[in-house]
MARTIVO-520266 format. One record per residue (C-alpha): residue in three letters; x, y, z. Coordinates in steps of 0.05 Angstrom, whole numbers, plus 5000, padded with zeros to 4 digits. Layout:
<sites>
AlaXYZ
...
</sites>
This chain:
<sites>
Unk500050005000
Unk502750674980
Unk504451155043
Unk500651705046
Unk500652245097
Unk497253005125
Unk504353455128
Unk499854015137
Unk492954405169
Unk490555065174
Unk483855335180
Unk480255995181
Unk477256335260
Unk471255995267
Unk466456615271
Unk459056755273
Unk460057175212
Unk464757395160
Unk465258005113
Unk465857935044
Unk462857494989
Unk461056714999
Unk465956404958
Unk470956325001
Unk477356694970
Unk476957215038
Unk478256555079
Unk482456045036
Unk488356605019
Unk490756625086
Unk490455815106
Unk493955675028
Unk500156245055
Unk499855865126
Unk500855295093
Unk506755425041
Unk509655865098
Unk509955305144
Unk512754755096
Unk516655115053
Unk513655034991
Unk510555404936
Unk504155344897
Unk507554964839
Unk508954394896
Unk503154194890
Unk500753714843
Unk493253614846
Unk487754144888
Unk480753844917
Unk475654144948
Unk469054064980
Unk462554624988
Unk455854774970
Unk452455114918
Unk446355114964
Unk450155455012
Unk453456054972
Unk447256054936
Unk450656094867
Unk451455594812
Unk459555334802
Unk460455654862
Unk467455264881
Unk469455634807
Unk470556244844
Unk473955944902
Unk479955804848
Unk481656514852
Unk484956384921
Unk489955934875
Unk491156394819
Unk490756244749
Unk498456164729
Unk500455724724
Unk494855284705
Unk492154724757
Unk490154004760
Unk482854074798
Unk477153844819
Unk470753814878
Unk466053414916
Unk459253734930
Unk459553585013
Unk464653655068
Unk471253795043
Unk472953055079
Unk470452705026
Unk475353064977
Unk481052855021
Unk478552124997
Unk478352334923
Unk485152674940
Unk487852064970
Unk485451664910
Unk489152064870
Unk495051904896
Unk494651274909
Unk493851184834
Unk501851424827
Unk498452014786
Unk499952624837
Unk505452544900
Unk502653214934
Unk495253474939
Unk491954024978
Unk484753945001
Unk480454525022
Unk473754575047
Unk470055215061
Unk462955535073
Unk459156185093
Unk453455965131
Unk450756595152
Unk449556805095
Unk442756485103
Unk438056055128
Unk442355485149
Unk436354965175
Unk432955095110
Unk438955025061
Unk440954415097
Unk433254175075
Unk434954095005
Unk439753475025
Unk433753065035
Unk429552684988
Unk427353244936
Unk420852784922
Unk418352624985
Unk421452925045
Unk425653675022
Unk416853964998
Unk415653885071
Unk422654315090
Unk424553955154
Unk430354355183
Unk436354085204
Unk435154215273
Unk428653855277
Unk430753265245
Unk436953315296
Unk432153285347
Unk427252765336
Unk433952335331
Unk434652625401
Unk428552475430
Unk427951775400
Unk434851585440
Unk431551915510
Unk425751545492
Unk429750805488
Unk434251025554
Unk440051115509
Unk442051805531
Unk440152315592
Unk439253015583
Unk444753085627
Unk449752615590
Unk447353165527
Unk450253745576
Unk456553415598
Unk457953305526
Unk458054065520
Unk460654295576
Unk466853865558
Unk467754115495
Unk467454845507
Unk472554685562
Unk476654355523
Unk476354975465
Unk479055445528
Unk486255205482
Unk483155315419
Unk484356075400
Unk480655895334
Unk473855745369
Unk468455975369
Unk464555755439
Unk469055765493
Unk469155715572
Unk467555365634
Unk459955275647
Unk456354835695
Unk451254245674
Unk445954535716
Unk446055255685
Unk446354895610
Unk439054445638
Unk436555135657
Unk436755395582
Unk431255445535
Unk429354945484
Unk431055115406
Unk427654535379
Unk425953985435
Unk428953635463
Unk434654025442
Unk438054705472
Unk442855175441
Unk447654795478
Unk445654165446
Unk447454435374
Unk453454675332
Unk453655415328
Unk452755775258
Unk459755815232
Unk462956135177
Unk470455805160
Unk474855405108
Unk480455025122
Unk486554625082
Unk490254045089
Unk496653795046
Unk497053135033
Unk503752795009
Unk506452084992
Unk512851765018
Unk519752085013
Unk515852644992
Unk512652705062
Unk518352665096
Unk522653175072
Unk516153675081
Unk514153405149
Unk518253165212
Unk513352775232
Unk507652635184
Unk501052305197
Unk500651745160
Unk494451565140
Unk492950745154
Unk486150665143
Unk480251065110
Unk473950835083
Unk466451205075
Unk459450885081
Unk452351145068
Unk445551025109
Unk439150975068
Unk436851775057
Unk429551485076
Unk429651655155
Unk423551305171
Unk427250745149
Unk432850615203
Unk434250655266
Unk436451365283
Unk439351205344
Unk444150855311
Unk449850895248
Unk451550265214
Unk455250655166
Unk459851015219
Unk461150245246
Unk462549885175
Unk466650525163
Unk470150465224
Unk471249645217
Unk474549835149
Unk479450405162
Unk481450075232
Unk482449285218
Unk476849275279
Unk481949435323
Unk480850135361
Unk484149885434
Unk489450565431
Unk487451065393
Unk490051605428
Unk485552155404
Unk479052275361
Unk475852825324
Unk468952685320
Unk464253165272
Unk457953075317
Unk454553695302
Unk449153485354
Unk450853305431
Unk447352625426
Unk450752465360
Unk457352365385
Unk454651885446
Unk452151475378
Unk458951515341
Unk462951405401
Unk457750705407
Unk458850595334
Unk465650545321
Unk467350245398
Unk470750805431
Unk472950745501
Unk474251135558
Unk482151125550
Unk480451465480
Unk480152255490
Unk475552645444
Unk474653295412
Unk480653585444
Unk480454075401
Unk472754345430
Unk470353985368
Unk464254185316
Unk460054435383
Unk465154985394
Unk464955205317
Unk462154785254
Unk464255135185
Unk459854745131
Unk463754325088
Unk471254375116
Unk468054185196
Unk468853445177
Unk475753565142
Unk477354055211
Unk476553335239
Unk482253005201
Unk487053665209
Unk485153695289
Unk487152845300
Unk494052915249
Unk495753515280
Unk495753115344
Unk501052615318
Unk505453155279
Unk505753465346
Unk508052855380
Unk503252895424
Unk499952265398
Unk501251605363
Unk494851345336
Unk488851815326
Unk482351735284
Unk477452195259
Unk470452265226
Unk466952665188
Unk458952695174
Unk454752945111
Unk447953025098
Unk441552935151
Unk442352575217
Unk448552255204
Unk446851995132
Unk454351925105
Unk459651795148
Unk467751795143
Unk473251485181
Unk479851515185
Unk486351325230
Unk493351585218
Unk499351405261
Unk505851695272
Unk512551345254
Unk520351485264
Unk521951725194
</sites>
């Protein structure tokens, strides 16, 4: 198997709102300079570009077109997109070189979500025939996937809180973040509902961002990175888009996903990045790919401290490499989510090794 490895992640302030136009260019330019600044490198190093956005969400056609413009047009580029979370075109990207094609590629996801009505736009994911005419927001979907879990006993209120108020704790390190701080359980239970059972707490905040990550094969990765995260396993699965047909409370895709990018084995992983964009979603991903206690997750606050559509799954991936570029782990694994109630689901486990 070819060795591939992130050398490199940088993403945008995760921030209620941004100035500027919603295609991106204000919030790529400085993550691409982070990124050649850091390794060295120039944009000619790199050998094929991928990214990931929404249409929907700038509410233009070709939309990821004018995101180019963050590249520049000379000299010309080898290109192309995925129409979800920038994670996914980290796959295609990894594809790519795994082919022998391209030995260097730089992913980057980014989206603008206040520049509308996020619950709605996230509608139009949804089965256009039978379920987007009705327009069932994001949120509400979100939470009767909540409720049906407190209904089976498979989650407390509380457990929904403590997931919060570790996550905002943890962002306290996170200068990029957007919800930060210490905050008790009981003041979080206190809150009013924004679409029951779930509080403000319960769900990612509205969150403008992009973000980039180089990818790089073999010798190539070493002489960018000291210590590259080398990418062992990934794989992505899909749950039917009919909700009423499975069990929300659960994600077989997240588990097959996780079976195939670990080798079933997830005994010490260090760290992981999960993109649960809900409170209750990450008890079920935690439950789906057999996390235990030893494994510490969302250090970095995680998508309930700041959620940038399309590049907050591929945030994921930077967050656990960054982890074992730093040294600071040896085996991490992250995931990334797409589409309504945990539809489509990513995993994927890098390791560190003495180069």
């Amino acid at each position: 198997m070819t060795d591939i490895a992130v050398v490199g992640f940088a993403h945008a302030p995760h921030v209620r709102e941004t100035t500027g136009t919603t295609n991106g260019v204000e919030m790529l330019v400085p993550c691409f300079q982070d990124l050649y600044s850091e390794l060295g490198i120039t944009k000619s190093d790199i050998d094929f570009w991928c990214s990931g956005s929404s249409d929907y969400l700038a509410g233009r056609s070709f939309s990821f077109i004018s995101a180019i413009d963050s590249i520049g047009a000379v000299p010309p580029i080898n290109e192309s997109h995925v129409e979800m979370d920038a994670a996914w075109a980290l796959y295609e990207a990894w594809v790519k070189i795994m082919t022998g094609e391209v030995e260097t590629a730089l992913v980057y996801g980014f989206g603008k979500s206040s520049a509308g009505n996020l619950r709605q736009i996230l509608a139009m994911q949804t089965d256009p025939y039978l379920v987007a005419p009705l327009w069932p927001d994001s949120v509400s979907m979100a939470g009767l996937q909540a409720r049906l879990g407190l209904e089976a006993g498979k989650w407390t209120a509380e457990e929904m809180a403590a997931i919060a108020q570790r996550s905002r704790a943890a962002a306290k390190s996170n200068p990029l973040a957007q919800i930060s701080g210490d905050v008790d359980i009981e003041t979080l239970l206190a809150s009013e509902y924004v679409a029951d059972p779930l509080r403000a707490h319960d769900c990612a905040p509205i969150t403008d961002g992009a973000a980039a990550i180089i990818l790089a094969r073999g010798d190539r990765a070493r002489e960018l990175c000291e210590r590259p995260a080398w990418i062992t396993g990934i794989e992505h699965r899909i749950d039917s888009p009919v909700i009423g047909s499975r069990d929300l409370t659960t994600s077989p895709s997240t588990a097959a996903a996780a079976r195939a990018a670990t080798g079933g084995d997830v005994s010490n992983i260090d760290v992981a990045e999960l993109h649960a964009p809900f409170t209750h979603q990450e008890i079920i991903l935690r439950e789906a790919i057999g996390l235990t206690d030893a494994t510490t997750i969302n250090p970095s606050g995680g998508p309930l401290t700041g959620n940038p559509m399309f590049s907050g799954g591929l945030e994921r991936i930077g967050y656990a490499a960054r982890k074992i570029m730093s040294g600071d782990a040896q085996r991490t694994l992250a995931h990334a989510t797409s589409g309504p109630v945990l539809q489509q689901n990513l995993v994927a486990v890098m390791e560190g090794r003495n180069n």
